[in-house]
C-alpha positions as CSV (number, residue, x, y, z in Angstrom):
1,X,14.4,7.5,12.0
2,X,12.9,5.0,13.9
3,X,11.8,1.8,12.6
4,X,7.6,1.6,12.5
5,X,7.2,-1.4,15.8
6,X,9.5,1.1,17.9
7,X,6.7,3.6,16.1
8,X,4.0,1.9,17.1
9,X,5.3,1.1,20.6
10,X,5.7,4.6,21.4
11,X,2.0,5.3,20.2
12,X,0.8,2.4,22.0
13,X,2.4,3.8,25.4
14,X,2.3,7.3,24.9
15,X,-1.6,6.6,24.3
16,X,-1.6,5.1,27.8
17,X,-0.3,7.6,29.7
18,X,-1.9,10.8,27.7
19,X,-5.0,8.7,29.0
20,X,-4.6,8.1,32.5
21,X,-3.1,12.1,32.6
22,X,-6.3,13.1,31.3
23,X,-8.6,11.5,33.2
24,X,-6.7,12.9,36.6
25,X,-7.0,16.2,35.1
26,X,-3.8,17.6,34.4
27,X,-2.5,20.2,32.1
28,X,-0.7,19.6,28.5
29,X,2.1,20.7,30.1
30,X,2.6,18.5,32.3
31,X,2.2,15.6,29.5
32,X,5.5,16.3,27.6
33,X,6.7,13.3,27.8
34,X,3.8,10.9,26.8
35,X,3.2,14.2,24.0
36,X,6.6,13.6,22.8
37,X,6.0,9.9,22.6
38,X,2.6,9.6,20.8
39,X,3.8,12.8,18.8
40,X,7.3,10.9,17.7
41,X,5.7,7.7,16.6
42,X,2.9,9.0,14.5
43,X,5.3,11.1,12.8
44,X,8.1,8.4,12.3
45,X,4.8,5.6,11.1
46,X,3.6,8.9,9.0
47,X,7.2,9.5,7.6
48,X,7.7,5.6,6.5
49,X,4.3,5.7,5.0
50,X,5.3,8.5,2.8
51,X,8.9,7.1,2.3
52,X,7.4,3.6,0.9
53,X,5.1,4.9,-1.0
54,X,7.8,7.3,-3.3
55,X,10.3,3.6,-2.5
56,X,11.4,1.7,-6.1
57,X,11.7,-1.4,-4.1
58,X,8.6,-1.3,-2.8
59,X,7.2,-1.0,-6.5
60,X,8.8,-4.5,-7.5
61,X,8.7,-5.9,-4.0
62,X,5.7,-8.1,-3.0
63,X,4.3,-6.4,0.0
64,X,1.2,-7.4,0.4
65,X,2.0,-8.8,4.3
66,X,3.6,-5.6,5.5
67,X,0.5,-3.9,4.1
68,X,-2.0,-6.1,5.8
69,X,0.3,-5.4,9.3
70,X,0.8,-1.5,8.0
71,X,-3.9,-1.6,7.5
72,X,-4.0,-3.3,10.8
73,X,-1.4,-0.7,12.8
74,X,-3.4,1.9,11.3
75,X,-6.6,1.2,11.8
76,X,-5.6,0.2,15.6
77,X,-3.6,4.0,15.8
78,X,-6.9,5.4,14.0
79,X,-9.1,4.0,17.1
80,X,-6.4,5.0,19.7
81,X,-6.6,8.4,18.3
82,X,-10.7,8.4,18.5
83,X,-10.5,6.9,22.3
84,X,-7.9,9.9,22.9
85,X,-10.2,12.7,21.5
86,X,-12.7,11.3,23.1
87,X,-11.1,11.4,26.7
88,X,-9.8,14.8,26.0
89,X,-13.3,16.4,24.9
90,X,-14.5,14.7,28.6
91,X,-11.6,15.2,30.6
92,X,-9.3,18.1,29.2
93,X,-9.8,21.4,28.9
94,X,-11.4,23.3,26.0
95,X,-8.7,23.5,23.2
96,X,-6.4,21.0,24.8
97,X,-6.7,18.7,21.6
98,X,-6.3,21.1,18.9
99,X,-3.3,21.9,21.1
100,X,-2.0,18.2,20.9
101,X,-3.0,17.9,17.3
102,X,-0.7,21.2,16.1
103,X,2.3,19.8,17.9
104,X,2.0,16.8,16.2
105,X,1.7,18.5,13.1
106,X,4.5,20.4,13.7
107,X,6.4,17.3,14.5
108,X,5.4,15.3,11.3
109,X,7.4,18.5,9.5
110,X,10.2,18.5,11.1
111,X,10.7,14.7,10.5
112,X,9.4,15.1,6.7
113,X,11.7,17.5,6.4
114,X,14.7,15.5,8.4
115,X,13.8,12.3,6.1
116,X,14.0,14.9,2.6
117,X,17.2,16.0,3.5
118,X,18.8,11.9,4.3
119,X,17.0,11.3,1.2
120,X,19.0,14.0,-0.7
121,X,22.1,12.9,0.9
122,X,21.6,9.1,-0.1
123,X,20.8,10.1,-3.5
124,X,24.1,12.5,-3.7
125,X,25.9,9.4,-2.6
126,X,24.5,7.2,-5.2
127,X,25.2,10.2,-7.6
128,X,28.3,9.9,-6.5
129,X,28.9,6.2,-6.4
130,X,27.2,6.3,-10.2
131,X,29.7,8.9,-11.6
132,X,32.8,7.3,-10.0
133,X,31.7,4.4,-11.4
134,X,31.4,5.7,-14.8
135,X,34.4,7.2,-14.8
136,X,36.6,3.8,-13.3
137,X,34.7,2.2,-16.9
138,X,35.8,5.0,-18.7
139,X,39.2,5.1,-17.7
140,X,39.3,1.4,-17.8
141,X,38.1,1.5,-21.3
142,X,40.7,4.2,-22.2
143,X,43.5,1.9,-21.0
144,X,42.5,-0.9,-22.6
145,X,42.2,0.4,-25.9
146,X,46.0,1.8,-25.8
147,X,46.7,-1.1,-24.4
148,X,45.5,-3.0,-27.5
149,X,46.7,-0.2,-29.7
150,X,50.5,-0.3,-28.3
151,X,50.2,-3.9,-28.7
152,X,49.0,-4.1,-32.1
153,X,51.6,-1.6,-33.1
154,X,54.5,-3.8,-31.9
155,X,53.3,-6.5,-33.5
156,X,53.3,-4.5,-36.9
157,X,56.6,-3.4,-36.1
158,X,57.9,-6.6,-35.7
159,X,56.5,-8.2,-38.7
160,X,57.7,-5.2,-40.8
161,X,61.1,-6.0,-39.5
């Protein structure tokens, strides 16, 4: 996963070069690169968006300025979007953009389902991490009460006698 200014950089040049490609009039498939590029960044700022939202930290964190930035990236990505439809209605062929826009649908599910699947590893770990821990009190517990029972028996046995 990428973090969301590598993200936005990608948008930001994959934007510049789907543009110029455009307006010289070549074909989607010549554009895989600068595809791959907007295509990748959308998904990974898409991905984080979803993965903050669902976030506990982010809950009891104050994050108002990496909203503010977050509103401002996506309002920016919004109008980079409009400016590329725009060129591809005048400039592309007919069904060039719906084209562009399933592959980066298809690319925001694969990297939703990439970040599901780290997230379900994380939380195995924690799982993990939690029930280990649990059982190292447990244990530790255990021990320390024979400990004190052992104890408390010698001592009985030696007042006794």
């Amino acid at each position: 996963m990428i973090d969301p200014v590598t993200a936005f950089a990608a948008i930001k040049s994959g934007h510049s070069m789907l543009m110029s490609a455009v307006k010289a009039g070549r074909d989607l498939s010549q554009m895989g690169t600068a595809i791959q590029k907007w295509a990748n960044g959308e998904s990974a700022l898409q991905a984080k968006a979803e993965a903050k939202k669902s976030s506990f930290f982010s809950k009891l964190s104050g994050v108002e300025n990496s909203a503010i930035d977050e509103f401002f990236h996506k309002k920016q990505q919004d109008e980079m979007r409009d400016q590329l439809r725009e060129c591809f209605m005048l400039y592309g062929k007919k069904g060039d953009w719906e084209q562009l826009n399933s592959f980066i649908a298809k690319e925001r599910a694969r990297l939703k389902e990439q970040y599901v699947r780290e997230e379900k590893r994380r939380q195995m770990w924690r799982d993990i991490g939690k029930a280990t821990l649990i059982v190292s009190l447990f244990a530790f517990a255990v021990f320390l009460f024979g400990f004190v029972f052992v104890q408390s028996n010698e001592v009985a046995y030696y007042d006794i006698n």
